[in-house]
Structure formats: structure tokens, C-alpha cells
N, C-alpha and C positions, 0 to 999 in steps of 0.2 A: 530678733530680726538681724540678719547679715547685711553686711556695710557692703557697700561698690565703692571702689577706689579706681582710679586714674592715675599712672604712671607718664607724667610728657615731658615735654622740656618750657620753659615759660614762656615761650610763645604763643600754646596753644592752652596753657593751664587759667588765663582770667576767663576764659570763655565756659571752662569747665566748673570751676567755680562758681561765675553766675548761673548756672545751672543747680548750683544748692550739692555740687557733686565733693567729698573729698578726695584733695589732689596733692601728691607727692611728685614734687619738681626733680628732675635730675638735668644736668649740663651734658652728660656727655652718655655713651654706652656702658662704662664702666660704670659711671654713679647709678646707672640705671640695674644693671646685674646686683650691686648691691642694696640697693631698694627695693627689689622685687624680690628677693631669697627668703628676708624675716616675714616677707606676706605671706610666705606659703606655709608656714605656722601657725598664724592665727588662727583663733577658730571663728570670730566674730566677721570676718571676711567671707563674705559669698561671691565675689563677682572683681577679676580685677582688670582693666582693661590700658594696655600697652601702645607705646606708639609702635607701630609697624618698623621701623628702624631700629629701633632697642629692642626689637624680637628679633631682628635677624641676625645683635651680637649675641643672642646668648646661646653661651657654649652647651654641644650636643647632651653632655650629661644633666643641667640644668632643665632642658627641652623634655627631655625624659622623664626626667621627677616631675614636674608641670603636666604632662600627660597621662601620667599616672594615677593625680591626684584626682579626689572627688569636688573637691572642695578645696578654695576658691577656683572658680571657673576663670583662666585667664585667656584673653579675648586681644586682638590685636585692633588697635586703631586705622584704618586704613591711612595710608597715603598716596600723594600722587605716584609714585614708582609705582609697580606692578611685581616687585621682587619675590613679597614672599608667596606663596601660593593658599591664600586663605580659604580657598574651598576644600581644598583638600584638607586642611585643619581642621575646620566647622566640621567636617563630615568624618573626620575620627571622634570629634567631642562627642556627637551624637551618637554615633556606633557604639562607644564605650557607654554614653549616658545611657542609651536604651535596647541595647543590643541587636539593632539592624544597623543594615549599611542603606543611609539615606542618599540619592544622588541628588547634588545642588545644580539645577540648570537656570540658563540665562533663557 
């Protein structure tokens, strides 16, 4: 059975925790690129999910190997901002996961 992990900062990590979830705290975008790079090795990881702020530092080559991969599916956190554009994310995951292109409407 594949782990789901949480990548945040500890603000939002006791809430995730009481949830029964494992959570990898980072302080800044930097501790965060380096926390998420060794996840994308595991194999016991199915699911890792980011805050939407430490997705938008990581660098384009990083983005690419993550989209790439099959496994673990890395998923953004939303936040209040509207920065990154998550539909359009979700809807390469799924294109890639099942070869349509699904359109996400509101």
C-alpha cells in the first residue's frame, strides 16, 4: 500500500497530522525543493501533496521530472493566492494518467 505525504510549513502541518496523515515540515521554499526531490524515489509513496507556494518555487527542471513521473502523484495544496493555475495541472495529470484530455469547469 502507497504512503500519502504532505509537504507544508508548520502552520498548517498539526491539522494534517490530526488527520492520521504523514507530514514533512519545511520553513522556507528551499527546505521545501529539498524535501520533495528524495520523494520522488521512493517507491513506497503514492500520493504527495504541496503547499501551492513551494510549488511555485520549484525550478522548471524539477516540474518536469514530477510530470513525468507515474508515481507519486504530486498534487498542490491550494492557497489563498490564485497563482498557480491548478486546473491546468490536474488536467495534464489526467491526460497523461489516462490518455484524454479532460476539461475541468466551474
Amino acid at each position: 500500500m502507497y504512503k500519502f505525504v504532505i509537504v507544508t510549513d508548520s502552520d498548517r502541518a498539526s491539522g494534517f497530522r490530526l488527520a492520521g496523515v504523514e507530514v514533512l515540515e519545511a520553513g522556507s521554499p528551499e527546505e521545501a525543493k529539498k524535501v520533495i526531490s528524495p520523494l520522488l524515489y521512493k517507491d513506497d509513496i503514492g500520493i504527495v501533496a504541496v503547499n501551492e507556494e513551494f510549488m511555485l518555487t520549484l525550478d522548471e527542471k524539477l516540474m518536469t521530472r514530477i510530470e513525468k513521473l507515474a508515481r507519486p502523484l504530486i498534487i498542490p495544496i491550494p492557497s489563498k493566492s490564485k497563482e498557480l493555475d491548478r486546473r491546468s495541472y490536474i488536467e495534464r495529470l489526467l491526460r497523461k494518467a489516462i490518455g484524454y484530455n479532460i476539461v475541468l469547469r466551474r
